[in-house]
C-alpha positions in Angstrom: -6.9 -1.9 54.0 -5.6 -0.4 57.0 -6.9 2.6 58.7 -5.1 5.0 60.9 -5.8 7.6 62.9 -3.2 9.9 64.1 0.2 12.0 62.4 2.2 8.9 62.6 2.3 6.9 59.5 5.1 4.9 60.1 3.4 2.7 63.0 0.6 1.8 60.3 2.9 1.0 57.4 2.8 -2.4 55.8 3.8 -4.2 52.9 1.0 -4.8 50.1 -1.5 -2.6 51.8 -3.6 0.3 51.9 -3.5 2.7 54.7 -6.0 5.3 55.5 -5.0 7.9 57.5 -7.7 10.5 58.7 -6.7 13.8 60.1 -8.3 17.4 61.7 -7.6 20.4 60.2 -7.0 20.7 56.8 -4.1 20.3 53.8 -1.0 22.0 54.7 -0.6 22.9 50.9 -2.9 23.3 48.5 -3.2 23.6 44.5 -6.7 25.1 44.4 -7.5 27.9 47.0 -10.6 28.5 46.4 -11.4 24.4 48.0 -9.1 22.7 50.0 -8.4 19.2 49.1 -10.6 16.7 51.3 -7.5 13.9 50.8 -4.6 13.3 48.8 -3.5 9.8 48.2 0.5 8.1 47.3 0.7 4.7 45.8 3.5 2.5 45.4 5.3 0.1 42.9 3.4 -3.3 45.1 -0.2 -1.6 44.9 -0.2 -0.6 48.1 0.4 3.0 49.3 -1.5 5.9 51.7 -4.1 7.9 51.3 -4.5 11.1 54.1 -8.3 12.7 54.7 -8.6 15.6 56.0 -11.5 16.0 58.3 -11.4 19.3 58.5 -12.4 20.0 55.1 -14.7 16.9 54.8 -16.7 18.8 57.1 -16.8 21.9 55.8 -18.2 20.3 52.2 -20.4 18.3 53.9 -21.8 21.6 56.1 -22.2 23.5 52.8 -24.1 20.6 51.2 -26.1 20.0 54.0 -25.1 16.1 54.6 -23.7 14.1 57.5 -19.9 14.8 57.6 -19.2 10.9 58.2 -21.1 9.9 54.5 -18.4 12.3 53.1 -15.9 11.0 54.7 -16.4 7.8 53.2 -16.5 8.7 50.0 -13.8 10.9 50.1 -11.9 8.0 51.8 -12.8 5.9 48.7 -12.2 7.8 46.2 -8.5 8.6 47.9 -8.0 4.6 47.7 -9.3 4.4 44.2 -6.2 6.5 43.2 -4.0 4.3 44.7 -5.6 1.3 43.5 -6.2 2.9 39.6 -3.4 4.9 39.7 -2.7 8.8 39.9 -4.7 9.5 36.6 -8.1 8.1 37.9 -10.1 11.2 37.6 -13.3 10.6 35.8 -15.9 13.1 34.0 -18.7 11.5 36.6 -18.9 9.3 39.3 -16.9 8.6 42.6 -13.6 9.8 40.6 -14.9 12.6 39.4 -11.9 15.5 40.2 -13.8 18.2 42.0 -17.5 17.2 43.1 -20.6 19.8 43.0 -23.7 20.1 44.6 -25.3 16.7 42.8 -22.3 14.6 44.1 -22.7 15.5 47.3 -26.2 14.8 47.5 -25.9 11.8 45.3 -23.9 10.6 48.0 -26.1 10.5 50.8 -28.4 9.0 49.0 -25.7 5.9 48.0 -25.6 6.3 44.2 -22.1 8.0 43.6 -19.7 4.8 42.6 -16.7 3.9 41.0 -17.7 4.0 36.8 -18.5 0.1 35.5 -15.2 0.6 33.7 -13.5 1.4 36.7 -15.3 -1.5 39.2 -14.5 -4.1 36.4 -10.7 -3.5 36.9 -10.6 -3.3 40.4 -12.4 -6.5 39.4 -10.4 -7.7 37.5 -7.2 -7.4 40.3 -9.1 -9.4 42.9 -9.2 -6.0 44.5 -13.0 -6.1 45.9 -11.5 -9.8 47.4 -8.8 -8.1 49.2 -10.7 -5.5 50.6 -12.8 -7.6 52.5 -13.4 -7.0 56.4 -11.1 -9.0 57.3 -8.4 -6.7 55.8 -9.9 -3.1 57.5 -8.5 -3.1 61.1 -7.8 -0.2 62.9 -4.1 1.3 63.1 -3.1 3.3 66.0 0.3 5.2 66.3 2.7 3.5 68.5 2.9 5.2 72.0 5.5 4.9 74.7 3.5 3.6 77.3 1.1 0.8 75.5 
């Protein structure tokens, strides 16, 4: 896993890996206007692929349920991943994957019980996926600049 920081995904692009790219402000489009999106996430055919958080409107949810900004992030982060990793149709009825979290989510969150389902876990399992996202795999990505 990769994660980026900045507009420039190109500079964190590589092959076979996850990148995480967390901006301010919030989705440009949106399908639902009554809650912006707090990420959207684009796999590819090599299960790799990027997912994009948007801090704006992490913040906002987390301000409305009362909840460090950063534990949202995390999961919101997370979950992005887990539709790159599980694919596009990953939504759940509870859980980490669940489409559209509520009050309970959020709170389950801070208190570290909103997770991937046992379904779910077992075939990221089952890929070797909890071996490759190992610390050794999350290093920051900057965006090239001209000068460094």
């Amino acid at each position: 896993m990769t994660v980026c920081r900045g507009s420039i995904a190109v500079a964190c692009e590589e092959q076979e890996a996850l990148n995480v790219r967390i901006i301010s402000g919030n989705a440009k489009t949106m399908r639902d206007a009554r809650r912006p999106p707090l990420g959207q996430a684009f796999a590819d055919h090599m299960d790799g692929g990027y997912a994009t958080i948007f801090v704006g409107a992490v913040q906002d949810e987390a301000a409305a349920a009362n909840i460090p900004w950063v534990v949202v992030l995390a999961h919101a982060a997370a979950h992005e991943a887990g539709h790159s990793l599980l694919g596009n149709l990953a939504h759940t009825q509870r859980g980490l994957m669940r489409e559209n979290w509520d009050r309970t989510d959020y709170q389950a969150m801070n208190q570290n019980r909103l997770h991937f389902t046992g379904g779910q876990a077992r075939r990221l399992n089952y890929r070797g996926i909890w071996q490759w996202v190992s610390l050794k795999r999350i290093r920051p990505c900057y965006p090239k600049s001209g000068g460094t």
